[in-house]
C-alpha positions in Angstrom: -14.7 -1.8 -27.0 -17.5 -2.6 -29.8 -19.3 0.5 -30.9 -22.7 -0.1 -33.0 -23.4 2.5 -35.1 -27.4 2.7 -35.6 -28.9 5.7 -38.1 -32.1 5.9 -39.6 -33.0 3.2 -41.8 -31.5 0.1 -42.2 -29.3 -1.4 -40.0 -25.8 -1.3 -40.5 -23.8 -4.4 -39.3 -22.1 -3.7 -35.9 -18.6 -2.8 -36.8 -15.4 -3.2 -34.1 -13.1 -0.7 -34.1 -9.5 -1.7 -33.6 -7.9 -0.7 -30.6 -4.9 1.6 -30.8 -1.8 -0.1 -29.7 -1.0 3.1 -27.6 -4.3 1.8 -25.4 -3.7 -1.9 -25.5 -3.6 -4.2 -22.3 0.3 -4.7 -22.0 0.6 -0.3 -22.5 1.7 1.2 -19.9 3.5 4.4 -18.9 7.3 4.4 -19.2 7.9 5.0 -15.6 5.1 2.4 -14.9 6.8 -0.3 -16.6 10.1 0.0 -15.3 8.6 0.3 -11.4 6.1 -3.2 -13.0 9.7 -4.5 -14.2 10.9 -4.2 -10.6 13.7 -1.7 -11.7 12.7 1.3 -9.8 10.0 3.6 -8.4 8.6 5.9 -10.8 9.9 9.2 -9.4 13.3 7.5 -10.1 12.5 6.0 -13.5 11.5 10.2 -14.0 15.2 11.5 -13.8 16.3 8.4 -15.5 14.0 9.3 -18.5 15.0 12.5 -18.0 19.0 12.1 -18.2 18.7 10.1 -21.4 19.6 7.1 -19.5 16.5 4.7 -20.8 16.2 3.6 -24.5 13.1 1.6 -25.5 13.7 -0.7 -28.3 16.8 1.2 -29.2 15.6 4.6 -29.3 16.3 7.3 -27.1 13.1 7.7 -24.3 10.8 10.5 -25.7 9.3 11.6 -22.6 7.6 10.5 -19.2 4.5 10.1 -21.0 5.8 7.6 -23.5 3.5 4.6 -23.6 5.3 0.9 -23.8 4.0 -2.2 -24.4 5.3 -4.7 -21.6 4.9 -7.4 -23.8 7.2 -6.9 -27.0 9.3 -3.7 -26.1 12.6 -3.6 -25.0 13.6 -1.7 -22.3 17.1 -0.5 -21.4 18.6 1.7 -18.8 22.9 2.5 -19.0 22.9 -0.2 -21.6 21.4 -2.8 -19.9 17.8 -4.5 -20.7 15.5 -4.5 -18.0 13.8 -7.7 -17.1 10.8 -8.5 -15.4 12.5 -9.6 -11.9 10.8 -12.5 -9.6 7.8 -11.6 -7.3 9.2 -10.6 -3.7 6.3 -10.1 -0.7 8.2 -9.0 2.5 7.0 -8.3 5.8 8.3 -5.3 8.1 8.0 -4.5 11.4 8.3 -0.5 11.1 10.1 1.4 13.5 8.9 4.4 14.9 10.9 7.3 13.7 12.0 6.1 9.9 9.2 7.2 7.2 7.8 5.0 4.3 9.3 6.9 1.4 12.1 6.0 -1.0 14.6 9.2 -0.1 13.6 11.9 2.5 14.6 15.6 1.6 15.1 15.6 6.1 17.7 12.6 5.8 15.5 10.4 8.0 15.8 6.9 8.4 13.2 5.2 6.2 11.7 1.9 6.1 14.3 1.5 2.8 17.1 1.0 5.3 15.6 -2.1 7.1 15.5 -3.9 3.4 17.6 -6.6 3.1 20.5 -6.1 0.3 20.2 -8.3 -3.4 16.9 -7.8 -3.6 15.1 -5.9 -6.5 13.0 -2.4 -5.9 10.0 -3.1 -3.9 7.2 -0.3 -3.1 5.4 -0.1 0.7 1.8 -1.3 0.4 0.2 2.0 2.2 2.4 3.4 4.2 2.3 4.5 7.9 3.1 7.9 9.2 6.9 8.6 11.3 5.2 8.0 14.5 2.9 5.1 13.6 5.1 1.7 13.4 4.2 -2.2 13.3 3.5 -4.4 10.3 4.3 -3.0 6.6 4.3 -5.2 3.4 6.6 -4.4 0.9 6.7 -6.0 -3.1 7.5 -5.4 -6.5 4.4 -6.9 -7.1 2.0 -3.8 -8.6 -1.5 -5.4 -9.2 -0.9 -7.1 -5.6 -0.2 -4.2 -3.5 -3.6 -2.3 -5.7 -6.0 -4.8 -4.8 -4.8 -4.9 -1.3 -4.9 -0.7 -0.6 -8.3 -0.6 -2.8 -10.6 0.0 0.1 -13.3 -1.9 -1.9 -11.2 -5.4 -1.0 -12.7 -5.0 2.2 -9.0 -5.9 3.5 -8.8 -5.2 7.2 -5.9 -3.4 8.9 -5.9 -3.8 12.6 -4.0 -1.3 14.8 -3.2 -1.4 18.8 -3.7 2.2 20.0 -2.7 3.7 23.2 -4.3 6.6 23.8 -4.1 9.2 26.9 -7.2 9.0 29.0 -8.8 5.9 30.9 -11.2 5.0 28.4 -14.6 3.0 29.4 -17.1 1.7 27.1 -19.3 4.8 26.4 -15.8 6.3 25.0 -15.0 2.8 22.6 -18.8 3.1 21.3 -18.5 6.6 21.0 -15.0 6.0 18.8 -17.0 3.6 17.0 -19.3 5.6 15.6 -18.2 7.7 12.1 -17.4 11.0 12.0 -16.7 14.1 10.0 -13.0 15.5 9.9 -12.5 18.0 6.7 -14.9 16.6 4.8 -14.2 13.3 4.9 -16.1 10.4 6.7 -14.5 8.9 9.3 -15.4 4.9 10.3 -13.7 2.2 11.7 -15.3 -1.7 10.9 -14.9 -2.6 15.1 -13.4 -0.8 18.0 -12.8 -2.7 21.3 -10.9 -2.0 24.7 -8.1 -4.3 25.2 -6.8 -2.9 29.1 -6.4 0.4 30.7 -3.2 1.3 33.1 -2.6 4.2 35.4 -3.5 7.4 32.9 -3.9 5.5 29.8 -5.8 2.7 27.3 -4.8 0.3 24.8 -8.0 0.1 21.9 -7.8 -2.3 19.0 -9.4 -0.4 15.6 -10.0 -2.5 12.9 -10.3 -0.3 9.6 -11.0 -1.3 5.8 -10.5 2.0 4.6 -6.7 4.0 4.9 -7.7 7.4 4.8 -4.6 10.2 6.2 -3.8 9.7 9.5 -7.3 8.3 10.1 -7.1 6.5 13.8 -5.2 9.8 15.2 -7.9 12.3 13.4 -10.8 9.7 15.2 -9.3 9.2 18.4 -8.8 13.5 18.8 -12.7 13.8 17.5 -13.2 11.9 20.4 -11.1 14.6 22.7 -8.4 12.2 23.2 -4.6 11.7 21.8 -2.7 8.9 20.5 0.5 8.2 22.5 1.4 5.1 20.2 -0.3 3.4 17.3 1.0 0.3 15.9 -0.3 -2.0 13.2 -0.6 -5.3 14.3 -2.0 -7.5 11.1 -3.3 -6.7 8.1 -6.3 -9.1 6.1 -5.6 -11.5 8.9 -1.5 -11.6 8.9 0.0 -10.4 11.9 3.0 -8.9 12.9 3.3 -11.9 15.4 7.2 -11.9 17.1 8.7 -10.1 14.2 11.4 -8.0 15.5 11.5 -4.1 15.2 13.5 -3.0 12.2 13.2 -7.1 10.9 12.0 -8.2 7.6 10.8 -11.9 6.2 9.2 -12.9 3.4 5.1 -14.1 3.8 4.9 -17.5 3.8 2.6 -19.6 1.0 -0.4 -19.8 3.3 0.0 -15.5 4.2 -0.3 -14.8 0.5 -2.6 -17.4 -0.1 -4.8 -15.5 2.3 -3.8 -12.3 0.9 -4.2 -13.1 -3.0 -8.1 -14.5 -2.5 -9.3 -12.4 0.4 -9.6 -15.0 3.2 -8.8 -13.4 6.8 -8.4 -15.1 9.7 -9.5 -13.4 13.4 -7.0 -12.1 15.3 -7.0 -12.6 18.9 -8.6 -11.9 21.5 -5.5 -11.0 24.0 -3.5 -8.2 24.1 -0.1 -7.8 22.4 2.4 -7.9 24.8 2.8 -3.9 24.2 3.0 -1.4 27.2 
C-alpha cells in the first residue's frame, strides 16, 4: 500500500514502500497452501508439519505459522512435491446420520465416506448438522467455496422443513419475521407453506445467511420442532433426483451460475418428501 509522508514544510515526494515478501499476494500459511494445493485439510497438513514430514524448498518445515509463497516455493510431503491438483466441484446428497467433518472422535459415518475414490482432498462448502441432510457441495477449490459461504454473496440456501404442528399462515408469517436467539439475529429471506398432513407441516425457508443451526433455533422460537430438515438447492442448484449417499460433479451451466451469482427460482411444488 502507498504511504505519503506529509510534515511541515515542503512536500516530500510520495514514497512506496516495498512490500515484505512475507505479506505478498501468493503468501499464504503452510497448512493453507497445501489444503489450496488440494493435498489435505489444514488440521492434517498440522501433524504433517508437525512430524517433520513437509519440506519447503528443501528445508525442513519451521512451524504451522510458516508463510509460503504459492507461486515460487516448493512444497514436499514424504519426498514427494505437492502440486496444484485440477479444480473438482461435486454435489452430495447428505445422509442423515454421517457428519461433515474429515474424522469424527465418535467413529460416525461422515460425508467423507460417500466421496468417490481417485479424487484429491476436497473441503464441504458449509456443512449441515448429523440430523440435517440434502444437497452439500464439496471442492478443492478455496476462493470458490469463500465467496459462496460469505453471507454477503447473497447466495440462497433453500431448505424443506417438516416441522411438528399444523402450521397456518399466521405461524409461516410469524416464522418469517427475525428473531433474537443468544444474541444473534435470526432472519430468513422467504418462508412459505408447501402442505400439511395429519400432525405435521412441510415449510420451504430460503436463507442467505448460515448461522449454527439457524432453521431449528427459528422454528423452536416459534414453539415448534423440526422433525426433518433437508436442503434442497443452493444459489438456484437443486438436489433434483440425486440419490441419498450419491455424488456427481456440477455441470458447466451449475457453476456457471454458481461462479457469477445468477440463481434460478426453484419451484413451486413440493419435493416428493413425506
Amino acid at each position: 500500500m502507498s504511504r505519503h509522508d506529509f510534515r511541515q514544510g515542503a512536500a516530500r515526494p510520495a514514497t512506496r514502500r516495498a512490500r515484505s515478501p512475507a505479506h505478498s499476494a501468493s503468501t499464504v500459511s503452510l497448512p493453507r497452501a497445501l489444503s489450496k494445493l488440494g493435498h489435505c485439510s489444514r488440521t492434517e497438513a498440522l501433524s504433517l508439519i508437525e512430524a517433520g514430514r513437509v519440506l519447503v524448498d528443501g528445508k525442513p518445515a519451521r512451524s504451522a505459522s510458516q508463510r509460503v509463497d504459492m507461486a515460487s516455493a516448493v512444497i514436499t510431503v514424504d519426498g514427494g512435491k505437492v502440486i496444484a491438483q485440477d479444480k473438482v466441484y461435486l454435489m452430495l446428497n447428505k445422509p442423515r446420520g454421517i457428519v461433515t467433518t474429515r474424522r469424527d472422535p465418535q467413529q460416525r459415518g461422515t460425508v467423507y465416506d460417500c466421496v468417490p475414490e481417485g479424487l484429491p482432498f476436497l473441503s464441504p462448502v458449509g456443512r449441515l448438522d448429523k440430523a440435517s441432510e440434502g444437497l452439500l457441495f464439496l471442492t478443492n477449490d478455496t476462493q470458490w467455496a469463500e465467496r459462496l459461504m460469505n453471507p454477503a454473496s447473497g447466495v440462497e440456501k433453500t431448505y424443506h422443513v417438516k416441522i411438528d404442528i399444523v402450521a397456518d399462515e399466521r405461524f409461516v408469517s410469524a416464522l418469517a419475521e427475525p428473531v433474537e436467539d443468544d444474541g444473534e439475529r435470526l432472519g430468513a429471506a422467504s418462508v412459505k407453506l408447501l402442505r400439511t398432513s395429519g400432525r405435521s407441516s412441510w415449510i420451504e425457508i430460503v436463507l442467505t445467511e448460515g448461522r449454527n443451526r439457524q432453521v431449528r433455533r427459528m422454528v423452536a422460537a416459534r414453539g415448534a420442532n423440526v422433525l426433518r430438515l433437508v436442503r434442497v438447492g443452493i444459489g438456484g442448484v437443486l438436489l433434483g433426483d440425486l440419490g441419498k449417499g450419491q455424488t456427481r460433479p456440477l455441470d458447466p451451466a451449475q457453476l456457471a451460475r454458481l461462479s457469477d451469482g445468477r440463481q434460478i427460482g426453484l419451484p413451486q411444488a413440493g419435493t416428493g418428501l413425506s
